[in-house]
Every structure is written in C-alpha cells, then in structure tokens.
C-alpha positions as CSV (number, residue, x, y, z in Angstrom):
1,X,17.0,-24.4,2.0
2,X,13.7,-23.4,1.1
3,X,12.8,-21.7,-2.1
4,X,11.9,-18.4,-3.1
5,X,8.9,-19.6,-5.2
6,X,8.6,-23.3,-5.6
7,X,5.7,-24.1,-8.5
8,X,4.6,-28.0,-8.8
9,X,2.5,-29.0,-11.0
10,X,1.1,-26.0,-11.7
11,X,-2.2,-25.8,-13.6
12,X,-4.6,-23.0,-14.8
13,X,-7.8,-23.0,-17.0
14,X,-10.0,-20.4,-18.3
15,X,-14.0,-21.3,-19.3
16,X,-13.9,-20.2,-23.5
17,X,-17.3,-19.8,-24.3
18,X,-21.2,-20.9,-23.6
19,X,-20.2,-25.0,-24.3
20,X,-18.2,-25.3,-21.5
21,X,-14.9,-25.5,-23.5
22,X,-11.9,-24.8,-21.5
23,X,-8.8,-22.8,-22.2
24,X,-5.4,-24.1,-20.4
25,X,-3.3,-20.8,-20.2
26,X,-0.5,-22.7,-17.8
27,X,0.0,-26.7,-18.2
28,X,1.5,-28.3,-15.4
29,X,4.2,-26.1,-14.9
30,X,7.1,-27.1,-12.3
31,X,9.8,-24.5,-11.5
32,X,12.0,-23.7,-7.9
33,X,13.3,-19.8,-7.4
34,X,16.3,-20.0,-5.3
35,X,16.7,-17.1,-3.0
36,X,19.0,-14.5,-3.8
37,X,19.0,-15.3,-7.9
38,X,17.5,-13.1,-10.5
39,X,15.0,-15.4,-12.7
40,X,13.5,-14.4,-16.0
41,X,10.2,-15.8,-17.6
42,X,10.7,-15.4,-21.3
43,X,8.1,-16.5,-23.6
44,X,6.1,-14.9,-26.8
45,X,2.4,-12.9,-25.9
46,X,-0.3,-15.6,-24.5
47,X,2.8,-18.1,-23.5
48,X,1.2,-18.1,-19.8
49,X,3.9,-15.5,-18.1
50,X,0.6,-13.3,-17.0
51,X,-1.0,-16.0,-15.8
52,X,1.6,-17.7,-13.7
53,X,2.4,-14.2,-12.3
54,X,-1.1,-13.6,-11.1
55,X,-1.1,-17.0,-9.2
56,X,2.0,-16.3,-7.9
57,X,0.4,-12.8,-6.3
58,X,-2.6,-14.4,-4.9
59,X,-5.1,-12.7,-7.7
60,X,-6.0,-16.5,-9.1
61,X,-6.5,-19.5,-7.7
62,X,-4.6,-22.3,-10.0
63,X,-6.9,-25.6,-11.0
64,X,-4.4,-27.9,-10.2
65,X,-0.8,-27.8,-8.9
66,X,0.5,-25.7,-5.9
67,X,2.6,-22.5,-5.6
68,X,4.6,-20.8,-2.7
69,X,6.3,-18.5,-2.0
70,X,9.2,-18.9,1.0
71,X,7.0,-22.2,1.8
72,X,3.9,-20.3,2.1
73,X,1.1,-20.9,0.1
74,X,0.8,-18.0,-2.6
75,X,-2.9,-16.4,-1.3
76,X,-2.1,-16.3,2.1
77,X,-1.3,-13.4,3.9
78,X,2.6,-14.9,5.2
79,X,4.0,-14.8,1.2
80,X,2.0,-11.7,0.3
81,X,3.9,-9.3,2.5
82,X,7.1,-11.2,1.3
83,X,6.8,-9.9,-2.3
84,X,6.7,-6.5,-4.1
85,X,5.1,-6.0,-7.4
86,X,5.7,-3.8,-10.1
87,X,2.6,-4.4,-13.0
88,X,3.3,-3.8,-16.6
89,X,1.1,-1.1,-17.4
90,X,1.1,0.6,-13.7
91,X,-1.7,2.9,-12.9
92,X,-1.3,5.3,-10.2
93,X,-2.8,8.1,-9.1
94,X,-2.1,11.0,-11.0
95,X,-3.7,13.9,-8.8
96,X,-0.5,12.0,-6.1
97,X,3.3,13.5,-5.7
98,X,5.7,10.4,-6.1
99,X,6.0,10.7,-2.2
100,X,2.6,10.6,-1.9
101,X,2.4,7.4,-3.8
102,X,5.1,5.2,-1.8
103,X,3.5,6.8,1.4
104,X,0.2,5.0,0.6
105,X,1.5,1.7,-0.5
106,X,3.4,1.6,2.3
107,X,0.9,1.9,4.6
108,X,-0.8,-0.5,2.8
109,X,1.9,-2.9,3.6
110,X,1.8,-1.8,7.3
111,X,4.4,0.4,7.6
112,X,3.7,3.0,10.1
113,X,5.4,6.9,11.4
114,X,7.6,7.5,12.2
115,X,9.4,5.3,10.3
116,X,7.5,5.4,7.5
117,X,8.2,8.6,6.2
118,X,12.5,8.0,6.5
119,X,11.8,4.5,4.2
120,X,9.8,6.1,1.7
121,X,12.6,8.6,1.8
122,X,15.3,5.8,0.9
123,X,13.5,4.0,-1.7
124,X,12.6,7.4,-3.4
125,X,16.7,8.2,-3.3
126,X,17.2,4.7,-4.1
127,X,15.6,4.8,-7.3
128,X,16.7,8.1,-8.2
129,X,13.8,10.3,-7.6
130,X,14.5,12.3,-4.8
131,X,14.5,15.7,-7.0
132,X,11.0,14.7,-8.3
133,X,9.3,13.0,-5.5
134,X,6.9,16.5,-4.6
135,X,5.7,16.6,-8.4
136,X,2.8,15.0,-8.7
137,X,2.7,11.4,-10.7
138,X,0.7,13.1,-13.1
139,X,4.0,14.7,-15.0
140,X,6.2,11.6,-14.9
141,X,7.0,9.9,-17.8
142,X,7.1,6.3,-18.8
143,X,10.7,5.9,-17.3
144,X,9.8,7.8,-14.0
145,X,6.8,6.2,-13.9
146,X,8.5,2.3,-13.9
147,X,10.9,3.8,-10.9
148,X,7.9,5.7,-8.7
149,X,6.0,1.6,-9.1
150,X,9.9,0.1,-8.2
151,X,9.6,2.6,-5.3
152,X,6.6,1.2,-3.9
153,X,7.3,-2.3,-4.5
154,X,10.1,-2.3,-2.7
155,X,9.1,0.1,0.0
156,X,8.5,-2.7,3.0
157,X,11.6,-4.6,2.1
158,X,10.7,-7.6,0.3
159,X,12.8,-10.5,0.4
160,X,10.8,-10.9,-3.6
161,X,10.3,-8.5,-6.0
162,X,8.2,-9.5,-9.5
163,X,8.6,-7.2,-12.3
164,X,6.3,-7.6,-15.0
165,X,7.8,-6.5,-18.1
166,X,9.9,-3.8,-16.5
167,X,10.9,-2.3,-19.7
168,X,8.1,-2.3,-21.5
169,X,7.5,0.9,-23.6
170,X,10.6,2.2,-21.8
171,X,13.0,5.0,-23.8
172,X,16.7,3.1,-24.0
173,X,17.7,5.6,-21.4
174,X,15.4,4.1,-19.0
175,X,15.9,0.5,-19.7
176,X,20.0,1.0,-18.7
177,X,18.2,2.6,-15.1
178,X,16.3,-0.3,-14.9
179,X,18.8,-2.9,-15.6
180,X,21.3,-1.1,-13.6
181,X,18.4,-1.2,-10.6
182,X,17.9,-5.1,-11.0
183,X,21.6,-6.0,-10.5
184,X,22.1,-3.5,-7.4
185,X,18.6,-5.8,-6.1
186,X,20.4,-8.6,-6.8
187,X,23.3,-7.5,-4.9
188,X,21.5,-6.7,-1.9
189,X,20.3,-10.2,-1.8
190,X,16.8,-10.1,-3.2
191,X,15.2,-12.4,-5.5
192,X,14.3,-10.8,-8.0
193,X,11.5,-12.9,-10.9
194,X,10.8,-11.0,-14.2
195,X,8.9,-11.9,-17.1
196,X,9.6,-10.8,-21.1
197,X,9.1,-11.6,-24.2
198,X,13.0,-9.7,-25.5
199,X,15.4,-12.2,-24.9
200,X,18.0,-10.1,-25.2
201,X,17.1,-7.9,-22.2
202,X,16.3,-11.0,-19.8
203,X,19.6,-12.5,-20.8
204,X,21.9,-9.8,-19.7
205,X,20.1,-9.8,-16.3
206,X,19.0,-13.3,-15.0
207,X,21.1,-15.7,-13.5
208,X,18.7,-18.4,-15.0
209,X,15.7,-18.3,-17.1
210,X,12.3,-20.4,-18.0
211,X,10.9,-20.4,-21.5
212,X,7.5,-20.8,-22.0
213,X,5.2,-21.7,-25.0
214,X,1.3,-22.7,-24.4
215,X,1.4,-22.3,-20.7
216,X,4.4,-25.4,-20.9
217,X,7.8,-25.0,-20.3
218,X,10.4,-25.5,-23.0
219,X,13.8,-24.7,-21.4
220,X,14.9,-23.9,-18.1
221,X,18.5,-23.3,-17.0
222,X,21.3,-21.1,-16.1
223,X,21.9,-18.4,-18.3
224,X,25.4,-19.8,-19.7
225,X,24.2,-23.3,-20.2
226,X,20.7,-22.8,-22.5
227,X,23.0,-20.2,-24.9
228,X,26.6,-21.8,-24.5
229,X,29.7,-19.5,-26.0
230,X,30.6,-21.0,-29.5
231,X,34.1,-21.8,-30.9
232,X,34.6,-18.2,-31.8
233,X,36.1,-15.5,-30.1
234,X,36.1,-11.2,-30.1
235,X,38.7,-9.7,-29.5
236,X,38.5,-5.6,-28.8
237,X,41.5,-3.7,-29.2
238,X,42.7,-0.5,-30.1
239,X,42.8,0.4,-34.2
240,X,45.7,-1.6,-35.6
241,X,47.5,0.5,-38.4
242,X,47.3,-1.6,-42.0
243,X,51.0,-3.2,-41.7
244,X,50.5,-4.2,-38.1
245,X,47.2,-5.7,-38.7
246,X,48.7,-7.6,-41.5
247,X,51.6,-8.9,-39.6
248,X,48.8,-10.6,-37.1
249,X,46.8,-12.1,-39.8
250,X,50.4,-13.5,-40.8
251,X,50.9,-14.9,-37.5
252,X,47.8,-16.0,-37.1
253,X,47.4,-18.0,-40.7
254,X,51.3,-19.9,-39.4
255,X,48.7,-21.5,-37.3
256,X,46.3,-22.4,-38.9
257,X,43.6,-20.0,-37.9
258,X,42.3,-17.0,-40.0
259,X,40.6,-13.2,-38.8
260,X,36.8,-13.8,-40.4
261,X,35.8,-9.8,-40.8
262,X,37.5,-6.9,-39.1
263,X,35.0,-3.3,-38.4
264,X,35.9,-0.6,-36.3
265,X,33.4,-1.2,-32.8
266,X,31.6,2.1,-31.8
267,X,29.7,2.5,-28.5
268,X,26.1,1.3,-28.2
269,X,23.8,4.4,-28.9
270,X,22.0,3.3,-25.3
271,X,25.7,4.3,-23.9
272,X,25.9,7.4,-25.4
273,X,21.9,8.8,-25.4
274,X,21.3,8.2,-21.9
275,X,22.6,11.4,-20.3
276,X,21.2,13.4,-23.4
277,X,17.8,11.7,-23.2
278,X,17.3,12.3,-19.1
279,X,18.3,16.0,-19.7
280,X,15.1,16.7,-22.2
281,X,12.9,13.8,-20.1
282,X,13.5,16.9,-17.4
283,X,13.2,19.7,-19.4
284,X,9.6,18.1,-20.5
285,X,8.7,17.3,-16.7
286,X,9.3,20.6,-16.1
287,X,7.1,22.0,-18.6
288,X,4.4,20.5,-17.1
289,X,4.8,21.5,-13.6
C-alpha cells in the first residue's frame, strides 16, 4: 500500500553567513505516514519540524533525500492538491467573512459553483462556524481563527491534512475543539500529520509519533510503545467512607500489595471552562460586530 508521506533520506541546509558555512536544519531524516493514521512531529523550537513541513508542502526544495506524498513527489502539482494546510500563525484576510475566506481557497483549489458554495457550507458547519461565517475574519478570535484555517484546509477534501502547531496560543476551550476535530478527521479516514513541541497534547491524539532534535530523529513509534504503562495502576471510584477504605487497604496488605496515596479526583478545569469560556469568546465577538 502506498504511503501517505514517505521521507528517505531526507536532507536540508541553509547558507549561515558570508563564508559559505552551512546550517543542516533536517539530517537525513527517514519516516513512512501510513494512510488513515494521525502522526505527530514532536521536537523542542529549531528541532527541524518547520523545515520538514515546508518540504513536505512544496515551499523548499530539500538538498538531498526525497519526499512524497501518496507516491508523488512533494512540489508537484499531483500531491499538492492531495493535502490541506493549516499554518501556525495563519494570516487571513481580515476585511473577509469566514465564508468569504473558504470561498476563496477553495477556488484556489479548483472547486467551482455550484458546488462550491454547498462545500464551503459543510466545512463551515463542520467546524462549528455556521453562526459566525457572515462576520468578517476580522472579529474572530484565536480559537475561531484555527477553525476558519481548518475550514479551508479541508475544504477540497484532502486525503492529508498538516497542522502546524494547531494549538498554539489557543485558550483551553479551543484546544478540547481542536482535539475533538482531529479524532473526528481521523475517523473519516484522513491522515492527519501535526507537529508540536507539548508532548502531552500530541500524545493524546497521534497514533504514532517522531521526535526530533537537530533536524535527526530520536524516536519513532506507536504511541503505546515509546511511553509503555508502568507496573502501577489508578483506579477511580466513588468516595470510600473511612472504615470501608480501611477494610480494602486490609485486603489488599493479605496480599502483599499496599494503596501508595489516596486524594479525592476533580474534573480537569479544561472540562469544566469550556462552555463558560465559548459563552464570553461570543459575547466579545459580538462586541466587535
């Protein structure tokens, strides 16, 4: 079966200076995508994630090594209109309404009336927009702003969609959205390749993940095999009363085995803000209309 994105060898330099001195931002970096999985490039700042990515989309050439994308080489024009891309820091244009915006990239992609305006419809809806898709881009905040450039990534149905740092300044409100929005991808069968530098975000996500230090890779795996479960166990229950707790750490010490700490669990804050959070992310939308 071919690969999503297949990287061999994978070289890239930059010129550092008048002396000719050269700077290797990726160093012979190997990695296969499999179709359908979501992939997460983790590394620290200046690890070569940036880099790869822009090979990847076409915008460098590499110095040695190959990359493709569904066999096709990564500049040509057969595995550019097989991918969707969602930047860090997007930039759109403000004086645009959101439906403006998917409207023009997806006529970019080559999607013509009158089906166009019935898919930007859907991918507006899709990422939870459809109330706010006549205001202009202009008012949206960071959250809105990540789905709006989901929305246009994904408006001619990719079969790949790279997200670059997806949650990246992103309230805790709008990182559940977007995490919640990567596994629905993933369960429509896209491949989905995302880079951070949280590991914590990429590991509740990605099926496997690369790290990267110095433009080389350090690990690659599955998910479950780079951070394996240890030899303890958590148990969540309801609140034992004193006696009944004591009569389990009884049982349990009759074999050997011993409770370590006990603490009442409380919800995540990210469980219990979001709902609050969208509310006044609207209210403040709304003040600027």
């Amino acid at each position: 079966m071919i690969p999503a994105v297949e990287l061999r060898g994978l070289t890239r330099d930059f010129a550092a200076g008048l002396r000719g001195v050269r700077l290797r931002a990726v160093d012979n970096l190997t990695l296969r995508i499999e179709a359908g999985q979501v992939y997460g490039l983790l590394g620290p700042n200046g690890s070569g994630k940036s880099t790869t990515l822009k090979i990847l989309l076409g915008l460098l050439d590499p110095t040695a090594g190959t990359c493709a994308i569904f066999g096709h080489a990564s500049g040509r024009a057969e595995a550019r209109c097989r991918l969707g891309y969602l930047p860090e820091s997007p930039h759109f244009y403000r004086f645009l309404t959101g439906r403006e915006l998917v409207e023009f990239y997806g006529r970019i992609c080559g999607l013509r009336s009158p089906g166009l305006g019935r898919r930007v419809s859907e991918v507006i809806a899709w990422v939870g927009l459809a109330d706010s898709a006549d205001r202009r881009v202009g008012t949206y905040s960071k959250g809105m702003l990540q789905r709006i450039g989901l929305a246009q990534a994904l408006v001619h149905d990719p079969e790949l969609v790279v997200l670059d740092e997806p949650t990246a300044g992103v309230d805790p409100a709008g990182v559940a959205t977007i995490t919640e929005m990567i596994h629905r991808l993933r369960a429509a069968g896209k491949t989905v390749l995302l880079t951070s530098h949280l590991p914590d975000q990429i590991e509740e996500v990605c099926d496997r993940i690369a790290i990267l230090d110095h433009g080389r890779l350090v690990l690659e795996g599955p998910v479950e095999e780079l951070a394996p479960a240890g030899d303890r166990m958590a148990l969540v229950m309801k609140t034992l009363p004193p006696p009944e707790l004591a009569e389990l750490r009884a049982w349990l010490a009759a074999r050997g085995r011993e409770i370590e700490s006990v603490r009442r669990a409380r919800p995540r804050l990210g469980r219990i803000l979001p709902g609050r959070w969208g509310a006044r992310d609207a209210e403040a939308v709304e003040e600027c209309r």
